[in-house]
N, C-alpha and C positions, 0 to 999 in steps of 0.2 A: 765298641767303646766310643762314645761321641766325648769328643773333645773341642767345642767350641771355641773356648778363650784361646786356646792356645793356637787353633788353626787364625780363628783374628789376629792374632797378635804378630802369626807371621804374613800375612795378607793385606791388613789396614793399618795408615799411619804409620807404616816404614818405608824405602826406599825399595823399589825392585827394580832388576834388571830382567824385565820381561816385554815379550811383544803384547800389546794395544789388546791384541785380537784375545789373546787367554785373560788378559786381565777385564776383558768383557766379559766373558766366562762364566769365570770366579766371581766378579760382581753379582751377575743375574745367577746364579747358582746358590750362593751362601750371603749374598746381600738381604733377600728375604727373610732367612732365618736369625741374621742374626734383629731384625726387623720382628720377628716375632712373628711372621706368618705360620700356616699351620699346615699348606699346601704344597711346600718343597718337601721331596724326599729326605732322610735323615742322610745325612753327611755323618761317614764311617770314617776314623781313623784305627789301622791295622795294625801290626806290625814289631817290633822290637827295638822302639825306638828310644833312646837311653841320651841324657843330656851328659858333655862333659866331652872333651878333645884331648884333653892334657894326659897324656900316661898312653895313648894310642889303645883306648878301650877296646874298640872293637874287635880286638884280635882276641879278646876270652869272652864275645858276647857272644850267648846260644838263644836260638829260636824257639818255640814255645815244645821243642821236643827234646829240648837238650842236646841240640848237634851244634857243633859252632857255623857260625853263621858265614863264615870266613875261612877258606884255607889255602887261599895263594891265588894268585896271577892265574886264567883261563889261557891257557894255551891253544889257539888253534890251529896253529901251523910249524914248522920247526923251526926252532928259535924266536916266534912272531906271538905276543899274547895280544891279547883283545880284552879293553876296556872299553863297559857300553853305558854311555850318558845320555839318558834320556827321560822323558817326563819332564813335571816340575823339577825346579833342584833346588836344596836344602842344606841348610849348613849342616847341621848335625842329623844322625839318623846310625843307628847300628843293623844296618843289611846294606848286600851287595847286589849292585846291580839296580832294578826300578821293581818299589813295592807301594801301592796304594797310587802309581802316577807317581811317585816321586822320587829321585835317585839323590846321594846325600853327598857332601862335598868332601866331606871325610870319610864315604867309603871309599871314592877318588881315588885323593890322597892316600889310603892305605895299597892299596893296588900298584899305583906310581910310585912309594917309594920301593913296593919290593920288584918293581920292574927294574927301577932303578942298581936296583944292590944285587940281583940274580945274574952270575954269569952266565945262566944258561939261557936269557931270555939278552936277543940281542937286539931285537927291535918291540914296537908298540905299533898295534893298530885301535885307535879310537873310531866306535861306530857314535855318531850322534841325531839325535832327531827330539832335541829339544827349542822350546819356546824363551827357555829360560826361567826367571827365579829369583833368589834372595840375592842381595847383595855382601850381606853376612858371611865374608868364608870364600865369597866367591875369588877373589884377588889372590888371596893366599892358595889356593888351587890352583890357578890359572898357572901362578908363578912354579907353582911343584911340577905340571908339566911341562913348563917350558924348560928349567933346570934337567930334569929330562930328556928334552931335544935337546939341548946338549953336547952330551953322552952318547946318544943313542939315536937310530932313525926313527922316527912318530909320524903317523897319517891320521888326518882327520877324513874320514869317510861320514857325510852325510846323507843321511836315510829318512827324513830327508831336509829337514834344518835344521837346523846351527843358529837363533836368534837370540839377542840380547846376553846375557851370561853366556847362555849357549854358544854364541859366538864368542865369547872371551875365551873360553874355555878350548874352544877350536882352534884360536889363532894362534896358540900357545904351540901346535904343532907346527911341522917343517912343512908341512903340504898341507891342502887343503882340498878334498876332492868330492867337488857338487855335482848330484845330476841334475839333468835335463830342467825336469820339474821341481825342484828344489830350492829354497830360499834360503839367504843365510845376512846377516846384518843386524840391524835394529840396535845400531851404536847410543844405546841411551837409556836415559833410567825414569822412573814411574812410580807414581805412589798413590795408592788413592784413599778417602775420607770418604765415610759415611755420615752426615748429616741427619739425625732422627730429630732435630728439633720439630717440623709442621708434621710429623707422622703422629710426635708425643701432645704436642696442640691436638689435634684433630680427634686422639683417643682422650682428650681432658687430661695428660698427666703432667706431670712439670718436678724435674727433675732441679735441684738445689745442689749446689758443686761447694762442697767447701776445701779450701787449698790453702797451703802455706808456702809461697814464693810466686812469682807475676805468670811463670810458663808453668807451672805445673798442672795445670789442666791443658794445656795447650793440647790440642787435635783430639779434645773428647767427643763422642759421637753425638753431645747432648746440644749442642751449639755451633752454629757457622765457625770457620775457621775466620780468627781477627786479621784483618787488613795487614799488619806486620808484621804477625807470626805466618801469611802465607808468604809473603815478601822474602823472609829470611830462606824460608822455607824451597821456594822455588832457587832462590839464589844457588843453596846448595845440593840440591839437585843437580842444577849446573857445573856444580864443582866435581860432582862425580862424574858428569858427561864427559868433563874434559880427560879426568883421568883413565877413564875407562877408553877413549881416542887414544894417549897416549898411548897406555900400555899395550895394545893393539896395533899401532904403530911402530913400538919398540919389538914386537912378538915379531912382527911381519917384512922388518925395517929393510928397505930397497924396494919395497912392493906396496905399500900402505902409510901414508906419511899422516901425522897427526891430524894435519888441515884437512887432509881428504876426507878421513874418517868424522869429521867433523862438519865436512859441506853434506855429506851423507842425509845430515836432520836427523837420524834416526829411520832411515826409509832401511826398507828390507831388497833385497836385488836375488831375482831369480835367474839360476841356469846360466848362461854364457854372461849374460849382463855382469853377475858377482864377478865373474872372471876379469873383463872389462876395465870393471871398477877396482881391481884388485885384493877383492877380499875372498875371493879363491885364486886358486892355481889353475886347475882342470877340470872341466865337466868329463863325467864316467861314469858307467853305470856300477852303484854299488857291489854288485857280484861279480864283478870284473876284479875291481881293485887290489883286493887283498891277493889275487892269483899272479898278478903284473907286479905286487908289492914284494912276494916271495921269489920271485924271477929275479925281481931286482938285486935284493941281497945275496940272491946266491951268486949271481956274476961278478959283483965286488968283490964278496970274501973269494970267489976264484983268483 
């Protein structure tokens, strides 16, 4: 099922919380087509994706076989479940886990809160190995697992980054733990504009914008973006950079101060260097962790 507009809609002209490198990607990937070229692959969206958060849908969405798509927290050790954030990530989406590349922020959330509310589940291990993603949705996630660290003991295991959302999402936990080769950071947000004005010149067409209000065309693909409207535009970009330093600073607080997260730019820090800089705890090797993670617990509750 090809769904163009709606993949634009969440790719161009909004705000993301992704590293540089995927949103090059996704330019040279779906920039052509939406360009009109004839020589990109078809761009496939799959999946059982269902709009609407409010009523906590997901828990009666079923898959194209009629199984629900959702039935609790994965346990994989005792007492210890495992949430896995990875791909793109997406406000909304009804599956669990990463389907098409992308994991949804309300499947998250549904996982987290029943982590949350299960006594039988007394810790959380988050595997991550995203780029990051929408800004949509992302905050309000971030915060549902930190509300959960809490309560509960949480480990961010990456497999192997943790960037931009992806880091939000990560630092929301008590630990942080990057390996070697690993990247985690990209304290900043991104948006990008397609420009078809000298493609539409150059094929002879000329596209006529009629609007009622001064922004209401603002960031149409038919036209450079105006001198003011990018002005505003980057201004609050920035306003998300700061927030997003913030609450990363507040997630991590003793270990990651707003300024630091802020003198960052937005760079990404591999392996010890994250450590360093404080936006990990400990370099480990993923298959280690969650074994040292259960050690852990059981010696307390001793």
């Amino acid at each position: 099922m090809r769904n163009y507009p709606e993949i634009a809609s969440r790719m161009f002209g909004t705000p993301l919380m992704l590293h540089p490198s995927k949103g090059d990607i996704i330019a040279r990937a779906f920039g052509p087509r939406i360009l009109g070229s004839a020589d990109v692959e078809d761009l496939q969206v799959v999946g059982g994706e269902a709009m609407g958060l409010v009523g906590d849908k997901i828990r009666g969405a079923k898959d194209g076989w009629g199984d629900r798509v959702y039935e609790g927290p994965d346990v994989v050790a005792p007492g210890i479940a495992l949430i896995e954030i990875e791909g793109s990530l997406v406000n909304k989406g009804k599956w669990i886990g990463k389907s098409c590349g992308m994991t949804s922020y309300e499947a998250i959330a549904a996982q987290v809160r029943d982590c949350k509310e299960r006594d039988d589940i007394k810790a959380v291990a988050f595997e991550y190995d995203s780029y990051g993603g929408e800004v949509t949705g992302a905050f309000d996630c971030a915060e549902q697992i930190f509300e959960l660290s809490q309560i509960k003991p949480t480990i961010a295991v990456l497999t192997d980054h943790a960037c931009s959302a992806g880091y939000l999402l990560a630092a929301a936990c008590r630990q942080i733990f990057i390996p070697q080769t690993g990247i985690c950071g990209s304290i900043g947000v991104i948006s990008m504009h397609v420009d078809m004005s000298a493609w539409l010149a150059k094929e002879g067409l000329k596209v006529t914008i009629l609007s009622a209000g001064a922004h209401k065309a603002d960031f149409n693909p038919y036209q450079a973006i105006p001198e003011d409207v990018l002005k505003q535009e980057l201004a609050e970009l920035e306003e998300l950079r700061v927030e997003f330093a913030a609450t990363v600073a507040r997630f991590r607080a003793g270990r990651l101060t707003q300024e630091s997260a802020l003198a960052t730019e937005a760079q990404v820090y591999r392996g010890q260097k994250a450590v360093d800089a404080g936006l990990a705890d400990a370099v480990a090797r993923p298959s280690q962790v969650l074994e040292a993670f259960e050690a852990e617990l059981s010696r307390t509750a001793g």
